[in-house]
Each structure stands twice: as C-alpha cells, then as structure tokens.
C-alpha positions as CSV (number, residue, x, y, z in Angstrom):
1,X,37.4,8.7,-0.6
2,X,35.3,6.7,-3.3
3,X,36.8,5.6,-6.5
4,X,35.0,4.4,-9.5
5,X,36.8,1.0,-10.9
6,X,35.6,-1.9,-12.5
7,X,35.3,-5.2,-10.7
8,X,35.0,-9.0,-11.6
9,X,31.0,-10.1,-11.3
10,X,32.5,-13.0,-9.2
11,X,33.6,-10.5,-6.8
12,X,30.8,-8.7,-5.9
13,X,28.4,-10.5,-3.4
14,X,24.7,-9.2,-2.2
15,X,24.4,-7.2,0.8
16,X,22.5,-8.2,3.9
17,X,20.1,-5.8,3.1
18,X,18.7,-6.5,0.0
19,X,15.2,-6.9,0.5
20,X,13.5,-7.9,-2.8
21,X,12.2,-11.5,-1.8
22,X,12.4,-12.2,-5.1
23,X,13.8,-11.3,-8.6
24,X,11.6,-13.6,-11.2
25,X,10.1,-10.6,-12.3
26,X,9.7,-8.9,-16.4
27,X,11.9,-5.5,-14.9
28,X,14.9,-7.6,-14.6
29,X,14.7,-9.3,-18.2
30,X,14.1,-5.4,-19.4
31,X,16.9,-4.3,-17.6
32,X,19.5,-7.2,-18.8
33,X,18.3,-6.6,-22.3
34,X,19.1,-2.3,-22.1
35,X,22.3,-3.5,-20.5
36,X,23.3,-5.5,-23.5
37,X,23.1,-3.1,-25.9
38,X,24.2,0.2,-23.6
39,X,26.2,-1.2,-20.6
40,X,25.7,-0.2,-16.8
41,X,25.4,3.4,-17.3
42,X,25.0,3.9,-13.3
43,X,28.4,2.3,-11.1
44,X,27.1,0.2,-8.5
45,X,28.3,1.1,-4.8
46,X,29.8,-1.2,-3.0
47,X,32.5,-1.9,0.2
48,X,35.2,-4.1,0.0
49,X,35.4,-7.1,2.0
50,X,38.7,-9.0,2.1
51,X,39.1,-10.1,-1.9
52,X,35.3,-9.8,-2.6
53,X,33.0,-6.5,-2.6
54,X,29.5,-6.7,-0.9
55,X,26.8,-4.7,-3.1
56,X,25.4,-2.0,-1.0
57,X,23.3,-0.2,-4.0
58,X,23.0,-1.7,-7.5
59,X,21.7,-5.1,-6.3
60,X,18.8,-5.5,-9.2
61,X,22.2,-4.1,-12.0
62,X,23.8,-6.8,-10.6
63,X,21.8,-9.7,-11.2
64,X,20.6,-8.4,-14.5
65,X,24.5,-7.7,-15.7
66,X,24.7,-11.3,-14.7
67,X,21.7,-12.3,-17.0
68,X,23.0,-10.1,-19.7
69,X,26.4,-11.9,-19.2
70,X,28.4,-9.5,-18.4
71,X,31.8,-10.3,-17.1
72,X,32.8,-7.0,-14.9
73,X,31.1,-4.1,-13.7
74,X,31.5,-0.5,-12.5
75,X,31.7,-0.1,-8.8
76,X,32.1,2.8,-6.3
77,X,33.8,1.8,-4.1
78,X,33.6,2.9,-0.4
79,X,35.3,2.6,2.8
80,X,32.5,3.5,4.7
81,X,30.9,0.3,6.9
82,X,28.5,-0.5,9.4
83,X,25.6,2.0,9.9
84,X,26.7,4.1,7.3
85,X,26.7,1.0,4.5
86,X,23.4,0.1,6.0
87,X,21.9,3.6,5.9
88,X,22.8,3.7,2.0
89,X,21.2,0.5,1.2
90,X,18.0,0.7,3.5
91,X,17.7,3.7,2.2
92,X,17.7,2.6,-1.8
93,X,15.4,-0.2,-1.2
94,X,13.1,2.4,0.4
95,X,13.1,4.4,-2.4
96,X,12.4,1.9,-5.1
97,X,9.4,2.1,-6.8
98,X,9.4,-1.6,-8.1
99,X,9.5,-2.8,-4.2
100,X,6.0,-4.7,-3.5
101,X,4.2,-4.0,-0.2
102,X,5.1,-6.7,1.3
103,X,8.9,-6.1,0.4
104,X,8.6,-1.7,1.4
105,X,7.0,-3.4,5.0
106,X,10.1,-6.0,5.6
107,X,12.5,-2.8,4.8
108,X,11.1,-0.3,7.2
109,X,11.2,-3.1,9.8
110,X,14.6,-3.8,9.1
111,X,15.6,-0.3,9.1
112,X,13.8,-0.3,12.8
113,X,14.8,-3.4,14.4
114,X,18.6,-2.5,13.3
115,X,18.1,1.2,14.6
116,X,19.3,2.8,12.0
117,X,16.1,5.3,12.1
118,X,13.7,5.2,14.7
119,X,10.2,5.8,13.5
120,X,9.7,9.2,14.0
121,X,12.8,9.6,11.8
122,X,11.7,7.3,8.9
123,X,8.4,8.6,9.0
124,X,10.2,12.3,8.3
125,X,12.4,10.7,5.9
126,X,9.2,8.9,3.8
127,X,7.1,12.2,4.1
128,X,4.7,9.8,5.8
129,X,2.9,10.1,9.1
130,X,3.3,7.7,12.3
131,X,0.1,5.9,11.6
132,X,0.8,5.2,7.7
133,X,4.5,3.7,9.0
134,X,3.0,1.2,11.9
135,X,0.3,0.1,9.2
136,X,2.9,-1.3,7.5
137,X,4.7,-3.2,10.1
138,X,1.5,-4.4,11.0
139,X,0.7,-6.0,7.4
140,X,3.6,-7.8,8.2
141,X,1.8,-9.8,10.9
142,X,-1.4,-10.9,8.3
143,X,-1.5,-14.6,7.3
144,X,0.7,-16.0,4.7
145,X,-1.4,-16.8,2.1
146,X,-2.7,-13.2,2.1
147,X,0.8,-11.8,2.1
148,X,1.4,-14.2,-0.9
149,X,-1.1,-12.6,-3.3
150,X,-0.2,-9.4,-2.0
151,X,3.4,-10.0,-3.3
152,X,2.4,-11.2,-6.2
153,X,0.2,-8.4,-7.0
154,X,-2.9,-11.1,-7.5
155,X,-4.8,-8.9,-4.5
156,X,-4.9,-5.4,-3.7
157,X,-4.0,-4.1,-0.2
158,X,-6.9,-3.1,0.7
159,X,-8.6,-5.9,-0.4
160,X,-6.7,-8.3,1.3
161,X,-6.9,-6.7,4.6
162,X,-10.2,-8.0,5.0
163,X,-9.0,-12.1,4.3
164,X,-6.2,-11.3,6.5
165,X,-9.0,-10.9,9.4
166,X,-10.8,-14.1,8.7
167,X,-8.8,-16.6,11.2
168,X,-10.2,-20.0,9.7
169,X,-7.5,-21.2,7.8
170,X,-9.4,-23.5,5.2
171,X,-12.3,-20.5,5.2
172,X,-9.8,-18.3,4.2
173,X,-7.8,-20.5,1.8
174,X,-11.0,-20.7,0.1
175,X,-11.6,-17.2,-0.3
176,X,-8.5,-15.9,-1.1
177,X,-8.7,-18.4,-4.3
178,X,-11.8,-16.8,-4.8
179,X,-10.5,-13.0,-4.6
180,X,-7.6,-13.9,-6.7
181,X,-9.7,-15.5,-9.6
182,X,-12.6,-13.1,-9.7
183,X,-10.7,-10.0,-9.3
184,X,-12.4,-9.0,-6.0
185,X,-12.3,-5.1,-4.3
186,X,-12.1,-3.9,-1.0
187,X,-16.1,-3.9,-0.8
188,X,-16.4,-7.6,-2.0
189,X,-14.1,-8.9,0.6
190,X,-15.7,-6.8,3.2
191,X,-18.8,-8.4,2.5
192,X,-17.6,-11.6,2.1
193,X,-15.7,-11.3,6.0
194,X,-19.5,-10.0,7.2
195,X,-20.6,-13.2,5.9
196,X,-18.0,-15.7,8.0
197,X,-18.8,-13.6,10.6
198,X,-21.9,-14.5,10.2
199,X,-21.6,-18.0,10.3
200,X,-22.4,-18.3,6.4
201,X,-21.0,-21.4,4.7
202,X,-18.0,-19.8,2.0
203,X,-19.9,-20.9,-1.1
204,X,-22.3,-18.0,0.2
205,X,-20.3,-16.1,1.3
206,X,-18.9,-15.8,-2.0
207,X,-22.3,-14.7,-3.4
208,X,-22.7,-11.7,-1.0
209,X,-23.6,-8.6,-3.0
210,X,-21.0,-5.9,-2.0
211,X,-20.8,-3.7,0.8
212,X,-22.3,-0.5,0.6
213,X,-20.2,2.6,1.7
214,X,-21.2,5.3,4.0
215,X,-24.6,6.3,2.8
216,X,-25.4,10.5,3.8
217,X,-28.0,10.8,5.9
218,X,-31.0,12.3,3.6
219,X,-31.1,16.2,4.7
220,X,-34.2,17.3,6.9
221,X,-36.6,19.6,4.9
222,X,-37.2,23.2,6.3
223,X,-40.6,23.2,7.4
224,X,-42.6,26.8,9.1
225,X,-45.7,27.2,9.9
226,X,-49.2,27.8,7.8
227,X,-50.3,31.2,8.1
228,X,-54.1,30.1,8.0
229,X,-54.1,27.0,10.0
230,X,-50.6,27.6,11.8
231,X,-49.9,24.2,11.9
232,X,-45.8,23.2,10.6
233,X,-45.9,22.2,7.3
234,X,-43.1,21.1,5.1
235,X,-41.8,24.6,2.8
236,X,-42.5,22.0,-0.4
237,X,-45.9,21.8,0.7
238,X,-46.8,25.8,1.2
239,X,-47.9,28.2,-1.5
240,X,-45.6,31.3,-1.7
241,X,-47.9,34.2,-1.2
242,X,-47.5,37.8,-1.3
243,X,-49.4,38.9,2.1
244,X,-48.3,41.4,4.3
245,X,-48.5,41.4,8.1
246,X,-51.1,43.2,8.6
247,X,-53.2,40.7,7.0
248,X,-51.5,38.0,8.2
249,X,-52.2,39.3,11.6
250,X,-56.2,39.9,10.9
251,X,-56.6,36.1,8.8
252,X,-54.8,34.4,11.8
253,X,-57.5,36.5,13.9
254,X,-60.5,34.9,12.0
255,X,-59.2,32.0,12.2
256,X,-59.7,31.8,15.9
C-alpha cells in the first residue's frame, strides 16, 4: 500500500538506476525555477531504506528541488523492492525524452544485463524491433571520444557512426574535432572514413566532397523496330505514322 507523505531532502538518496550520466544541463535550471514558484506538483516514488528513502522515479525533481532549495518533498512511498523497484525506474529512464543516446543505450543494457526484460520483451515494450534494440547496445561499444560528442549532442548519430569506424586514434581525434566544429552530416563523415581508408593524409581527408547517395539507374528507352529498314531504333527516334498493315506488309516487301 503506497502513501503520499512528505520527506526531508536529506533523506532521500539516488537509486542505482539512475542513468543520466550527467545533470549540467539548461532542463534542470528550468525545472528548479517552475519549482520555486509552483512546488513539486508530481510526488516522487520512492522505497524506504532503514532511516533514508532511495529515489526510484523523480530523480531529475530531486536534484532540481535541491537547486531550488527546497527543504522537503512529496514522496510515494512503496514497499515494493527488488525487481519490482527496478522495473519502475528502468522503466522511467526509458521513457524520458531528455535521455541522450548514449544515456537510452546504458539503460536498455542495464535493463538486460539485470534481467529484468529480456530483449524480445523490451523490444515489445519500446514498440521497437530486435535490430533497432541491438543497434543500440552496439553504439555502446564505439570509441570514447565519439560517444563524447554524441552525449553532448556536438555530433549526430548517424554521423558519428562513421568516426566510430576509423580505428587510428589520433586520425580520429582529428576528425572528430573537425565534425564537431564544421557541423558535419552523415555524408561528410562517410566521405571523410573513404578517404582514411584510402590512405589520405586527414588534412584531405577533410576536404573530400561528400558522398553521394544511391544514384537510380537511368531507365532503358523502349526501342521497336523501323517499319522501312526494320532495324531497332530508339521510340524517341521513330516518326508516329498512321499506316496500316497492309501497307506495312507491301513497303517491308519492296524493301527486300
């Protein structure tokens, strides 16, 4: 049974499970500032531990209330524990949108290596496929530098994937700079990881116009053919005339 109560700030403590890897962010200053003039309209949840309360949801109210200076807050509080505590708070740092990639990838492979989902569960859960779920644990596995701008939101996902392949440490310090400072798409860093794979010193590399996409192949024109010479011709290159078969039959004829 869960009753709504408010505690001492020095109570509460953050849950193992709070993945944000940081909180030096403009959200949080927002946040304290709505809380100073309206209060914590939303209780956290929380278990209690001994004296103290570990946060299981309400871990970004939290540290804002304690920006906004805020002296006690409004808890649920739970008896529920183990999987069930961690099945709450996986579950909000799933959900929230302010999580960066690199932060929604540490969660899901939390949620997996503790078993509290497998992935065909979580998958369900996200409305995501198998595929879309494994990317994620693989972005985990890219250099750190890549997963730095990432976080930061310097670098788009996409774009970064291609630095994240280039395995020369000081080659890819160097472009990564680059990407940051210039602003650089998927189709830039593509072409610039063609290049190192190339053997192209970076300040070239750099230069490299951007990669093309997936050009169509140019459509075949129908071709038939000539009714005089009966070679094929292209249709573009044959006069539309009105002749019937009869005639078509006796020119062809001549012809011969």
């Amino acid at each position: 049974m869960a009753e709504i109560k408010q505690i001492p700030i020095e109570k509460l403590r953050v849950g193992e499970h709070d993945v944000r890897l940081d909180y030096d962010d403009e959200g949080i200053d927002d946040l304290a500032a709505s809380i100073r003039r309206i209060g914590v309209i939303v209780p956290l949840l929380v278990c209690a531990r001994g004296d103290s309360f570990v946060v299981t949801a309400g871990h970004r109210r939290l540290r804002a209330a304690q920006k906004a200076g805020l002296v006690e807050l409004p808890c649920c509080v739970r008896d529920d524990s183990g999987p069930v505590q961690s099945e709450v708070s996986i579950a909000e740092n799933l959900f929230r949108q302010e999580l960066s990639p690199v932060e929604m990838a540490s969660a899901i492979k939390d949620v997996l290596e503790k078993n509290i989902m497998d992935i065909h569960e979580l998958a369900a859960s996200m409305h995501r496929s198998l595929h879309w779920v494994s990317a994620q644990l693989d972005l985990l596995t890219w250099p750190a530098d890549v997963l730095e701008v990432i976080h930061n939101g310097k670098l788009s996902v996409s774009a970064a994937s291609n630095l994240a392949l280039v395995n020369d440490e000081f080659y890819r310090a160097f472009l990564v700079r680059n990407a940051v400072d210039s602003g650089a798409t998927a189709r830039t860093t593509a072409a610039w990881l063609q290049a190192w794979r190339a053997g192209m010193p970076p300040a070239e590399a750099v230069n490299e116009p951007p990669v093309d996409g997936q050009r169509p192949a140019t459509p075949a024109l129908p071709q038939a053919p000539c009714i005089v010479c009966n070679q094929l011709q292209r249709t573009d290159a044959l006069a539309m005339v009105m002749v019937c078969t009869s005639c078509i039959s006796a020119i062809r004829g001549a012809v011969r």
